[in-house]
C-alpha positions, 0 to 999 in steps of 0.5 A, spaced: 090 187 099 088 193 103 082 193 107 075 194 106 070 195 111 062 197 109 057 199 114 050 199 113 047 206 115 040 209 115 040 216 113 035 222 116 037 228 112 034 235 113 036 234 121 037 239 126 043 237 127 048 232 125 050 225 129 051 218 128 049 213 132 049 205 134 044 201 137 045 195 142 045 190 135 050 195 132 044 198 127 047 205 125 043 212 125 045 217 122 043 225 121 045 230 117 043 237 115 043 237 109 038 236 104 038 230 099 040 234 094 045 233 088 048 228 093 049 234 097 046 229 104 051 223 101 056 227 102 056 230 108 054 222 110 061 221 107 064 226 111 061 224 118 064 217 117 070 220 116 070 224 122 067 218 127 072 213 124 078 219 124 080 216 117 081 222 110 074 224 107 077 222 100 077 214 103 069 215 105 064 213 099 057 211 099 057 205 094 050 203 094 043 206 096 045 214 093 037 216 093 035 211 098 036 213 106 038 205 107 045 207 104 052 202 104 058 206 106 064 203 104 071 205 108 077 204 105 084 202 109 080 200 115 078 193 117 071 191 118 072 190 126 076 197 127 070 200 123 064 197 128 070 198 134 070 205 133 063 207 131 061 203 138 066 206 142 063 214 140 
């Protein structure tokens, strides 16, 4: 069976610029620039997490909270643990 991490991320769109980060209980924060849109700040979410966890865009995708800013980022080809690691690690 491959493996699957999901995280739980609040998302800020319409930032100033784009970040993501993790507080000291794990709790993941993510800011993009762009508007929520037509999807457009899901996917620039799903992009983000690629590039922090260094993973193909296309394994990327929001699964639950598309219109909500509490969103669940599943990532596939990447165990739970590896993904919180790497996010932690920056």
């Amino acid at each position: 069976m491959a493996e699957v991490a999901e995280l739980r991320v609040r998302l800020t769109p319409r930032a100033a610029r784009e970040d993501l980060t993790v507080d000291a209980a794990g709790a993941i924060a993510a800011r993009v620039t762009a508007p929520p849109v037509d999807g457009r700040a899901n996917t620039a979410l799903e992009r983000l997490v690629a590039r922090r966890l260094d993973v193909p865009p296309s394994r990327v995708t929001v699964v639950r909270g598309a219109s909500a800013r509490h969103k669940v980022v599943r990532v596939e080809g990447l165990a739970q643990g590896e993904a919180e690691d790497r996010l932690a690690a920056g």
